[in-house]
N, C-alpha and C positions, 0 to 999 in steps of 0.2 A: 561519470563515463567519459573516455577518451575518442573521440571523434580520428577513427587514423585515414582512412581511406573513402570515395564514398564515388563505386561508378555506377550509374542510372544511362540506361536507352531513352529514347523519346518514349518508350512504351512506357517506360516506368518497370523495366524486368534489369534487371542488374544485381551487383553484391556489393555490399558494407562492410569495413572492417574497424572492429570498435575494442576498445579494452574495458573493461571494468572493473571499475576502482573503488568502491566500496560496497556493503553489503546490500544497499537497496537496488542497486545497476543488474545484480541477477535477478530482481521480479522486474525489471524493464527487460532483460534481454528474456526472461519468460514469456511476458505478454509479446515481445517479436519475433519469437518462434513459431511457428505452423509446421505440422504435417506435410509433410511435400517438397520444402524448404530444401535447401543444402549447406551445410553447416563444416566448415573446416578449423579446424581446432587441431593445438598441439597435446596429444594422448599417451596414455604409459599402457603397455599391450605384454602380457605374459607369453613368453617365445619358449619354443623347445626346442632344446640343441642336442647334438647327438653328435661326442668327437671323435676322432678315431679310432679310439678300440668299441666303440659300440655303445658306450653308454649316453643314457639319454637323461639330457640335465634340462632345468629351466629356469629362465632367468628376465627380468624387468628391463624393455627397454623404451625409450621415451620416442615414439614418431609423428607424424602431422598425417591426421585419416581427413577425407573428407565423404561425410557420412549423409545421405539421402534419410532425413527426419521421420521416423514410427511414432517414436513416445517419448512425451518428457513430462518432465518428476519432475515437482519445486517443494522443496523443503520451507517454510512460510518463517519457521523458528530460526535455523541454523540458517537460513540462504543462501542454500547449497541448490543445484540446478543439474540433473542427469539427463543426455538426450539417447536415444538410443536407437539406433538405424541400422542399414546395410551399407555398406564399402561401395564408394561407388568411383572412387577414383584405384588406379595401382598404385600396388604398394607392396615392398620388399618383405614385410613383416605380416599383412591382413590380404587375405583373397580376396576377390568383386566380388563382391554380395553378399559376403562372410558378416557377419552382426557384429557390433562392438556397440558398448556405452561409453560416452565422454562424458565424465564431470566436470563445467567450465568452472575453471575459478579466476578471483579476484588478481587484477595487476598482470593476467596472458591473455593476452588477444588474439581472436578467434573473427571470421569470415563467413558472414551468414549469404547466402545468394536467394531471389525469390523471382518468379516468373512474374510476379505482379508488387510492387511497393507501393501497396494506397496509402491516404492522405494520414489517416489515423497512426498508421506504422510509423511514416516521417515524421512526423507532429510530437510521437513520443520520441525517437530519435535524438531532436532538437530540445526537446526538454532535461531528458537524461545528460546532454552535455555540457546542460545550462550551470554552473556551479550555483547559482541564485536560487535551485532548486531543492537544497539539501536539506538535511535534518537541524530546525533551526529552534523549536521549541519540545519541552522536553516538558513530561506529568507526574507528580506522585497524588493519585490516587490515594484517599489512606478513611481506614477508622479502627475504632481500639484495637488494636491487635491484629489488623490486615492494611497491607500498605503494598500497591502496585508502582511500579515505577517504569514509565512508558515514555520511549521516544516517539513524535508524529512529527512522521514527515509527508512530502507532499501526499508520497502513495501508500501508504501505510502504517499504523498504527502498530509498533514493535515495544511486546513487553519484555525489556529486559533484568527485573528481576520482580519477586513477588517475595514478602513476608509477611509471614504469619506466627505469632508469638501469644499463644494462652495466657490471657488476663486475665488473675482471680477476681470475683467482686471483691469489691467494699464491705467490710463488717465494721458495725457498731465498735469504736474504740480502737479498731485496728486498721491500717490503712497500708504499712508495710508493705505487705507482698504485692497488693495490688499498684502501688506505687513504683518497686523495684521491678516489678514486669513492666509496668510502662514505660521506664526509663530503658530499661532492655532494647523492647519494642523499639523505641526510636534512635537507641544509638544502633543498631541492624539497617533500617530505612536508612540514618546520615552515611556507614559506611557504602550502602547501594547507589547513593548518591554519589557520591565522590567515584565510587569504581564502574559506574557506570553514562554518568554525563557530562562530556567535552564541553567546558566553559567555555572554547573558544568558538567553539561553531553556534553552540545553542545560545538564543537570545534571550530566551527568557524561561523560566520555569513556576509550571501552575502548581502548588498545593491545595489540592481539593480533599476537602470532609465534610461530612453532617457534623451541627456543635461548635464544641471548641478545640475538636481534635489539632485540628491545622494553627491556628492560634497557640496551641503550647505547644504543640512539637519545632513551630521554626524559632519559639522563646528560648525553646531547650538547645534545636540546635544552632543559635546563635551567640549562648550562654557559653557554651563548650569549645567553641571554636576562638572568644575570646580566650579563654583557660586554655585553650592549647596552644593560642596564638596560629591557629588556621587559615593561611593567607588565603585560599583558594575560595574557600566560602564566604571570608570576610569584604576578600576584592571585586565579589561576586551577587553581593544582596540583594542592589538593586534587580536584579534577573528574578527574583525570586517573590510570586504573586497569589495572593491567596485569595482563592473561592470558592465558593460553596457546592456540595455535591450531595447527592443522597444517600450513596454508601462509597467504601473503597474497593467494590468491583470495577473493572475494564469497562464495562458499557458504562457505567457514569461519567467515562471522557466525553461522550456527546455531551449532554447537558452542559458539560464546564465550559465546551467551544462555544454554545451556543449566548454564553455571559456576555452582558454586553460588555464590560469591564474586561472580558477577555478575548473579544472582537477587537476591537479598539487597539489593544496591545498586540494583536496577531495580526490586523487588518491584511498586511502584506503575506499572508503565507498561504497557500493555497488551499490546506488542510479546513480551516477559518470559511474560506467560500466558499466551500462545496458544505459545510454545515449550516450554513447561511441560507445556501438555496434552497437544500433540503427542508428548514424550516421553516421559510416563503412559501415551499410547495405545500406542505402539512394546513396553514395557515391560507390562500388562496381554496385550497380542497372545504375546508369547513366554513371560509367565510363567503365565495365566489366558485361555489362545484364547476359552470359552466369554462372557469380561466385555467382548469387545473386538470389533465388529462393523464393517466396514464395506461400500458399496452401497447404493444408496436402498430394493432390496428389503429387503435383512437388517435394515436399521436401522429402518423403518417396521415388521417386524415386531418390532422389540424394542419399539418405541414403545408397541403396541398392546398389548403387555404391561406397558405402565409400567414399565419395567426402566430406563431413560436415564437415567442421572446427566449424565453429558455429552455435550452434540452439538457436533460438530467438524464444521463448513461452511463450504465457498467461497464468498465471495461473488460469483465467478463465474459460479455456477447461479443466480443472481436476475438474470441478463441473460441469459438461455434468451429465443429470439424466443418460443418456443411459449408463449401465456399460461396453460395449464392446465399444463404442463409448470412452470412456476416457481408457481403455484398450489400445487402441490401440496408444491415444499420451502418455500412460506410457510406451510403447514397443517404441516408436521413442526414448524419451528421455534416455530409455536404451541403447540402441542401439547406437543412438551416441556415449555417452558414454564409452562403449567398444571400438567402434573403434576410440581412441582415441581424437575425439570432444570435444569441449566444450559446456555447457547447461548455459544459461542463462533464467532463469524463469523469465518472467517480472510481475509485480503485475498491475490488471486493473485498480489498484486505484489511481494507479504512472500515472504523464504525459505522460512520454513516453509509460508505459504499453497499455493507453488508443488511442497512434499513433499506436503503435504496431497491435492490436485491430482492427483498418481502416485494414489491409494488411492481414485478415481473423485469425490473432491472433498465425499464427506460419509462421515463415520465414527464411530464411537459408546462412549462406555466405559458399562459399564453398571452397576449398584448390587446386580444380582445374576447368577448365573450364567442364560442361556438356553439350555437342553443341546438343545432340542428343533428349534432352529432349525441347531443344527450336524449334528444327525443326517440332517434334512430334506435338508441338501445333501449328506452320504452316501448318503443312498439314491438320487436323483436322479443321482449321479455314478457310481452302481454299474449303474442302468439304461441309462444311457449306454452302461456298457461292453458 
């Protein structure tokens, strides 16, 4: 994301004008869109014209609306982004108050304006323009015969290709077919690889399977790459890391993150620390209930004790229509923050964001025990009974 313009009041009420440059900068300018918002974008708007002898034609022209935000669409696969509002500036082509949808896309920059820019909004701002922040490791999920192949990056877990290729068994004396499907199977998964993952951004790549799947397929496709003399994979090996997974579903990407062997090699990417914490918290909850909170009540009362070491938040709850309602997790995440906490924002589109999610989407580890907030909900669940 292109950082072009950036005016703010002492209020914190002003407008941004930013481009977006690759496919993840639309679920950042997703999550900076709100209801209410004002959003100026250049748009293609179908006109009627009617020439001189009467007849009435119609034709495609490209203008700049700037539209008072109802509703937006994010497409999560294709990362595509529809907003759709009322006209609220003039305009030679659209009435005031006349509806249009803008589809923002990649490389046109567009002018969001907001009555209030809290800390959360900016904070993502500064990171979408971060380049440090992009898609740097890259997954194939795999076992016989299904093989995912997933970019993670900071905010999201993006599968860009999936195969699946029927593997007969093994029979007594005969190994053939089963054999030639598996070689199948994996030259489908090398050319996914190649058409779908940027050596030059991505630093490394996980191979995960249950077995030996992972072990003979990078044999195979390191075999074929000598035989074709395939610079791209061969100049590339090192990047390329194997470990262990349950199966070759999407949700076995958590477990992979959570390798220490793939810690280690991620330590620097953000995707890495937010599975990190999430499994400190899992871990704190079973081993220490009292250091492990979650619920926006529980966790505002730890807050208020200054107990947060760390907040674990969706950034789901900062697109709450209700603006007191997401006011108020922008005051937690403040607030942590002051007293010296730490804030992990998880994104719901990330595996673990979507674990996180189950556990009502904010949860807490804390720096010390709070026994009085666990007793609180014993007694209230005793008067219940």
């Amino acid at each position: 994301m292109k950082l072009v313009r950036k005016d703010l009041e002492k209020d914190n009420a002003g407008q941004v004008t930013l481009i977006p440059e690759e496919p993840e900068d639309m679920w950042h300018t997703y999550n900076l869109l709100q209801v209410g918002d004002s959003l100026r974008a250049s748009t293609i708007r179908k006109v009627q014209t009617e020439s001189a002898t009467g007849s009435v034609g119609s034709n495609r022209v490209r203008t700049t609306l700037t539209l008072c935000v109802e509703a937006i669409d994010f497409d999560s696969q294709a990362c595509q982004l529809r907003v759709k509002g009322t006209n609220i500036q003039e305009n030679e082509y659209v009435k005031m108050g006349a509806y249009h949808t803008i589809e923002l896309e990649p490389n046109r920059q567009f002018t969001l304006a907001k009555k209030q820019w809290d800390s959360v909004v900016l904070e993502r701002i500064e990171q979408a323009c971060d380049p440090a922040w992009s898609a740097d490791v890259a997954a194939v999920v795999m076992q016989e015969g299904l093989a995912h192949v997933c970019l993670v990056t900071p905010s999201m877990t993006l599968t860009r290709a999936k195969v699946e290729v029927n593997i007969p068994r093994k029979r007594k004396g005969n190994c053939s077919q089963h054999d030639r499907a598996l070689e199948r199977f994996y030259e489908q998964v090398v050319q996914a690889i190649q058409r779908h993952i940027n050596f030059e951004v991505v630093k490394c790549v996980l191979v995960a399977s249950p077995g030996f799947v992972r072990e003979q397929f990078c044999d195979y496709m390191f075999q074929q790459a000598v035989k074709t003399d395939n610079k791209l994979l061969l100049e590339n090996r090192s990047k390329f890391l194997q470990v262990h997974s349950s199966s070759g579903h999407k949700y076995a990407l958590k477990e992979v993150l959570c390798d220490p062997a793939v810690t280690s090699r991620l330590s620097d990417t953000k995707a890495a620390g937010e599975v990190k914490a999430l499994d400190d918290f899992y871990k704190m909850l079973q081993h220490e209930p009292d250091r492990a909170f979650y619920g926006l009540k529980h966790v505002e009362k730890a807050n208020e004790a200054m107990a947060i070491d760390i907040l674990l938040i969706s950034d789901e709850l900062f697109r709450h229509q209700d603006v007191a309602t997401r006011a108020r997790y922008v005051k937690l995440v403040d607030s942590v923050r002051e007293n010296m906490g730490t804030v992990r924002i998880f994104s719901s589109l990330h595996v673990s964001g979507e674990q996180l999610g189950q556990l009502t989407g904010v949860a807490a580890i804390l720096r010390f025990p709070v026994a009085e907030l666990s007793d609180q909900e014993d007694d209230s669940s005793s008067e219940e009974d």
